[in-house]
Legacy VTK file of the C-alpha trace (Angstrom):
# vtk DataFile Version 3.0
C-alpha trace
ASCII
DATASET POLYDATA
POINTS 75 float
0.000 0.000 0.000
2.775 2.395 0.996
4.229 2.108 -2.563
0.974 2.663 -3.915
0.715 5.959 -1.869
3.522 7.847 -2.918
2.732 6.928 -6.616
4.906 4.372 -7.671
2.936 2.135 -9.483
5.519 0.134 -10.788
6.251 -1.354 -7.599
2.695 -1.410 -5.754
2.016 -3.357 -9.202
4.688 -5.750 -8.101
3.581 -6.481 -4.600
-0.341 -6.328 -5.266
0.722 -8.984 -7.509
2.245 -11.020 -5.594
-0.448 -10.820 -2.981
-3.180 -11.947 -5.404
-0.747 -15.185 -6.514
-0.058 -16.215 -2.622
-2.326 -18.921 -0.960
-1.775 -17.114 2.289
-2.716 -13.795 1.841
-5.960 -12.747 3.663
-9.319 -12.002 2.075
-8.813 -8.220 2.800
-5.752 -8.347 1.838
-6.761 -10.102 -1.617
-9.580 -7.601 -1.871
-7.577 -4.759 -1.873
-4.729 -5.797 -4.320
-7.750 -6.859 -6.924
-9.471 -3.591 -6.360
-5.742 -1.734 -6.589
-4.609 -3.755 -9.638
-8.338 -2.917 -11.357
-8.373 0.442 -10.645
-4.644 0.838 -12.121
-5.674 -1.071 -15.267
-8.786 1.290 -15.741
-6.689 4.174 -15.233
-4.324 2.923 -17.748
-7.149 2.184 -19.850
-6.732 -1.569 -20.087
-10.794 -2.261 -19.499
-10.467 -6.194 -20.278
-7.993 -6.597 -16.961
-9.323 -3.737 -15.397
-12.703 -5.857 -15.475
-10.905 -9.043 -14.823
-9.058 -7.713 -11.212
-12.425 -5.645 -9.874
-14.932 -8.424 -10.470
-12.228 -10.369 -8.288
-11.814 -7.476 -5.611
-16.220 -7.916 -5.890
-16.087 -11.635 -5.583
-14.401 -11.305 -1.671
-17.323 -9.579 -0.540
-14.827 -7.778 1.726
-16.915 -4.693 2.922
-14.538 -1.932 1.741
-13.240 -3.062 -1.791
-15.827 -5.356 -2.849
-18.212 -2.423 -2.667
-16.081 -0.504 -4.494
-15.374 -2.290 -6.664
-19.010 -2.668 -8.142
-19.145 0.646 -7.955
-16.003 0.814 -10.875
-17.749 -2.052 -12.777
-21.277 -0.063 -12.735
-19.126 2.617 -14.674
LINES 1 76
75 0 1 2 3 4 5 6 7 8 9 10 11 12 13 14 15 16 17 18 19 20 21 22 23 24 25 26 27 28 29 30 31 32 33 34 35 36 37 38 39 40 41 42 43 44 45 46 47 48 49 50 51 52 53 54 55 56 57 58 59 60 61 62 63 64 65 66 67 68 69 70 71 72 73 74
């Protein structure tokens, strides 16, 4: 999250990544790096992944991200 905060999108890329690929991570956890990776791909304009990472963040029905993430997909 940090490297996500101070912009470098490179590297929050990197570690949201890694997040979504390890069997460990928490559902929050896994919520936020979809919703992250989505909104980063939408920005970017990539829609397909964009798409593909927030119906993801949706499918945790984590409070926070999920919502938010069907919020981005209603758009």
């Amino acid at each position: 999250m940090l490297y996500y905060r101070v912009g470098d999108r490179d590297e929050s890329r990197e570690y949201y990544r890694r997040t979504l690929e390890s069997s460990r991570s928490r559902r929050e956890l896994v919520a936020e790096a979809a919703y992250r990776l989505g909104e980063m791909a939408s920005e970017d304009g990539d829609t397909d992944q964009a798409v593909r990472y927030l119906e993801r963040a949706r499918d945790t029905g984590d409070a926070v991200f999920a919502r938010q993430a069907l919020q981005l997909l209603a758009g």
